[in-house]
C-alpha angles and dihedrals in degrees: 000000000000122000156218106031112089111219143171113255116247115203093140095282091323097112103037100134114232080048089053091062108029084054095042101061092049094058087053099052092046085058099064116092109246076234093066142057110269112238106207087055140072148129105206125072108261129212146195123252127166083202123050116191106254100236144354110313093019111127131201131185116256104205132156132039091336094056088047084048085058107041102029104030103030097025095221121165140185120313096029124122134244141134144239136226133185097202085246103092097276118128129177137178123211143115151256107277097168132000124203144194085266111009137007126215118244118199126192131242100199134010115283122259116225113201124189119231108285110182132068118303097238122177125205130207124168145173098220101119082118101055118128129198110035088302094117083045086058089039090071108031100058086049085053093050089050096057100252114167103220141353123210120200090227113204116219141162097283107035101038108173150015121211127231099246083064105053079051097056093038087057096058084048091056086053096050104044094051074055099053092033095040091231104173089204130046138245111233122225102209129197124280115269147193131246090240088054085048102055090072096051090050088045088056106040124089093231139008126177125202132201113244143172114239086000118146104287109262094233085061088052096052094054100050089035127084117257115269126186086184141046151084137314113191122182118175132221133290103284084031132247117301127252089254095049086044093053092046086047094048097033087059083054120272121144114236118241139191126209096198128282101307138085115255128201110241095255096046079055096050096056095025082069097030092052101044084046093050093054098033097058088035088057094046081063107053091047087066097045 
């Protein structure tokens, strides 16, 4: 990963964006079994609960940010219908039977489905705890968007730590991205670490791939690699990681990769590589169906 200089990806028309995710929902939607709901579509408003009735006229309170989202943003009122998800799979539809000052009660109109997690297990961690203007905030979202399965805030050398405040707001923009992208399971936001704490989960992944200047282009790699629907992204920092932190990543096992001749900003690497990995592997799939 290089920094600072936004620029627009390369790979030979891959990564032009409104292709990425246009592409990228299809993919996704391809993915789905016809048995099953599909995840990237819906018509109803949909809405977070920890807690999901347990069958068909079962009923749960909706309370907190997503009931004022509800009443006070969307205007909904009794008898309309949403649905719920728990950001483990679990999906119900149902509607607004009684609204209150603080809460309103939601009962569902059919037993809820449970899927399990159907896209590429891709695991994020960069280096982005120094990010200014909103650019952490798009970080996230779009990895949410693209169906990766956690992000990881990494601490290097040269962006050493995330505040708090931060982990706070990046949370809320996790939440509302599964919402606008209809994501049945959540992407986790783990807790900052350390390189150190990264070398063993790259010694123990199948594959993980890093972020390096004048590396081997990724798309190279993927096609003399073995497939892999798992494994680990890792981007450094603004100003990138230094020679000792890249031989320690790559001595505890990652595979070097290039994303063409020009410096990229943290966040532009990130789904640069999320993105090319998703539909590559995606489209490795669906050439064996």
């Amino acid at each position: 990963m290089q920094s600072l200089a936004p620029v627009r990806p390369r790979f030979i028309g891959l990564l032009n964006p409104s292709w990425i995710f246009t592409s990228t929902l299809r993919a996704f939607s391809s993915a789905s079994s016809s048995a099953n709901v599909n995840q990237s579509r819906g018509g109803l408003p949909r809405f977070f609960s920890e807690v999901l009735p347990p069958s068909k006229g079962g009923f749960v309170k909706v309370q907190g940010d997503e009931f004022w989202h509800m009443t006070k943003v969307l205007r909904l009122t009794t008898d309309d219908r949403v649905e719920l998800f728990n950001g483990k799979g679990g999906l119900v539809e149902g509607c607004i039977q009684r609204i209150d000052r603080t809460a309103l009660d939601f009962v569902a109109l059919e037993d809820p489905k449970f899927l399990l997690p159907q896209s590429p297990q891709w695991h994020v961690f960069a280096a982005f705890g120094t990010l200014k203007g909103g650019r952490a905030d798009w970080l996230v979202e779009k990895c949410t968007e693209l169906g990766a399965s956690s992000v990881t805030p990494l601490l290097t050398e040269r962006s050493s730590s995330i505040s708090e405040n931060r982990v706070d707001r990046l949370e809320r923009v996790i939440l509302a991205a599964s919402k606008q992208c209809q994501r049945l399971h959540e992407m986790i936001l783990k807790p900052p670490m350390k390189i150190d704490s990264l070398l063993p989960l790259v010694a123990q992944s199948n594959i993980s791939f890093l972020a390096v200047a004048e590396a081997t282009p990724l798309i190279t790699s993927l096609t003399s690699s073995r497939r892999q629907s798992k494994g680990l992204i890792i981007v450094g920092p603004e100003g990138d990681f230094t020679e000792k932190e890249v031989n320690m990543i790559m001595e505890a096992g990652a595979t070097a990769v290039g994303l063409g001749p020009h410096r990229l900003r943290v966040e532009t690497a990130t789904v640069a590589l999320l993105a090319t990995l998703t539909l590559w592997f995606d489209s490795q799939q669906m050439s064996d169906c």
